[in-house]
C-alpha positions as CSV (number, residue, x, y, z in Angstrom):
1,X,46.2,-66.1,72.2
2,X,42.2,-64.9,72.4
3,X,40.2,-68.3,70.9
4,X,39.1,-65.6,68.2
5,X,42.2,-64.8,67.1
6,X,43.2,-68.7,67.3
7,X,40.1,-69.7,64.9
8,X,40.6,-66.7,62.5
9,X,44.6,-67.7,62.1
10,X,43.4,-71.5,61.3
11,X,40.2,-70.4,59.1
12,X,42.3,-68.0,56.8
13,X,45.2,-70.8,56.7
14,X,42.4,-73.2,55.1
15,X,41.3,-70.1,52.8
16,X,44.8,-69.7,52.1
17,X,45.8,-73.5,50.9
18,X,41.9,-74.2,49.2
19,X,42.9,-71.3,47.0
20,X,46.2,-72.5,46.2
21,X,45.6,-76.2,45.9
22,X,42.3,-74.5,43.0
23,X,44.6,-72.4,40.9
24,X,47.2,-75.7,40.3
25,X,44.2,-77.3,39.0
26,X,44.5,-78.5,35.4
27,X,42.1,-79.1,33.1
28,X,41.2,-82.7,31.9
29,X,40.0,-81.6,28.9
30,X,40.8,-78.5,26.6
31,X,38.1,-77.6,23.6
32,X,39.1,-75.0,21.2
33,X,35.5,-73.1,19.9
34,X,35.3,-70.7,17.3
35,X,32.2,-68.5,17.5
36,X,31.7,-66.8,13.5
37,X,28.8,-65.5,12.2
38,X,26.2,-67.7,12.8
39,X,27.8,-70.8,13.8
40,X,29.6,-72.5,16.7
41,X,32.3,-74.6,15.8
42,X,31.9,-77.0,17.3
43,X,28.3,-76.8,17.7
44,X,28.1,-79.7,20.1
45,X,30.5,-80.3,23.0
46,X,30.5,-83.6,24.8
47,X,32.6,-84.0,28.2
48,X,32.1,-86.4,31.0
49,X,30.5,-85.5,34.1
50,X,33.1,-84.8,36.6
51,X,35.7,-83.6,34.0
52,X,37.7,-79.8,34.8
53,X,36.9,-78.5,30.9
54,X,38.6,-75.9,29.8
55,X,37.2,-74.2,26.7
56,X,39.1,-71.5,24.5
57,X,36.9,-69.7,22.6
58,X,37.8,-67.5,19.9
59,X,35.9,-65.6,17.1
60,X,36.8,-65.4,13.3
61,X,34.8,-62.3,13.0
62,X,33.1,-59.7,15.1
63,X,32.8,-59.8,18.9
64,X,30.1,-62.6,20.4
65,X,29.1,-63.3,23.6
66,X,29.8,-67.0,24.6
67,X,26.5,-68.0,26.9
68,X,25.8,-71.4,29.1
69,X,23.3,-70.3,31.3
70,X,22.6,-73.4,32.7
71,X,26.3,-73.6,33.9
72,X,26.3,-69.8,34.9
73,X,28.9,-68.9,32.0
74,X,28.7,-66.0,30.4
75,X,31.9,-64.2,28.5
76,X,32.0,-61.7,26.1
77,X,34.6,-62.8,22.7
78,X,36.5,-60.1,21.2
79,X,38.6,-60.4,18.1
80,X,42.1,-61.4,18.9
81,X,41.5,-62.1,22.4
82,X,40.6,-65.5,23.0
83,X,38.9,-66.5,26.4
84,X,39.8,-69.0,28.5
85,X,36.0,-70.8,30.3
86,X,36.6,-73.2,32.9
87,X,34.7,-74.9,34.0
88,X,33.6,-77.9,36.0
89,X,31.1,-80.8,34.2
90,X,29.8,-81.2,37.5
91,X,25.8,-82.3,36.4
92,X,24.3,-84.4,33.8
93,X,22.5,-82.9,31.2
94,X,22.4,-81.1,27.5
95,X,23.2,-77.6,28.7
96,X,21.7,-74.9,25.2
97,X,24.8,-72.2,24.4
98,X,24.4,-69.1,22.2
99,X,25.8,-65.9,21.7
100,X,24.4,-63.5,23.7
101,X,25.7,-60.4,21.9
102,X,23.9,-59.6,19.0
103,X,26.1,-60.0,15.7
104,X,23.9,-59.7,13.1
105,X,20.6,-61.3,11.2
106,X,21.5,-64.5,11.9
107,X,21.9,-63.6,15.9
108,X,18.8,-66.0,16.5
109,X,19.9,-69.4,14.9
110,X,23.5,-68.8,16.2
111,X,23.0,-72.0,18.9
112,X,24.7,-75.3,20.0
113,X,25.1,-77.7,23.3
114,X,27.2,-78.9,25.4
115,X,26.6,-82.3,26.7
116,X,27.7,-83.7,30.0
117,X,27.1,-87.3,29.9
């Protein structure tokens, strides 16, 4: 067998076992979040850095847009379909969220954190 073909076989055999050993992964943690109009709830979220966090985020009202820039998350929440976030706590820091559809005149104050400490 060509060394191409030999190191293409053994690369997409790594591929093949990193994916598989990533979707077993369970979350250490699990934080229900209900967006409503204008509020998180909870509006602070504390996990520990290192943690697999696993957020399901629902809305009581309208649809919202669950934003973390700072941890690249950004998922649009529909009425009776929560979303699943995971994520990995992977930094230190107080990391802003907010909705990032707008949902009426309180869009602007609807804000909270999470905090990976």
């Amino acid at each position: 067998m060509p060394r191409c073909q030999w190191m293409l076989r053994v690369l997409l055999s790594t591929l093949l076992v990193v994916v598989l050993l990533g979707c077993n992964s369970k979350p250490d943690v699990v934080i229900p979040v209900v967006m409503k109009r204008y509020a998180f709830d909870p509006p602070v979220i504390r996990v520990k850095k290192g943690q697999l966090v696993e957020l399901d985020v629902s809305t009581a009202d309208v649809q919202h847009g669950f934003t973390v820039p700072d941890l690249g998350i950004k998922e649009p929440i529909q009425p009776r379909r929560p979303a699943k976030i995971l994520f990995k706590a992977d930094r230190v820091g107080v990391f802003p969220m907010s909705c990032s559809i707008i949902c009426g005149p309180g869009h602007d104050d609807m804000v909270g954190k999470i905090i990976v400490e």
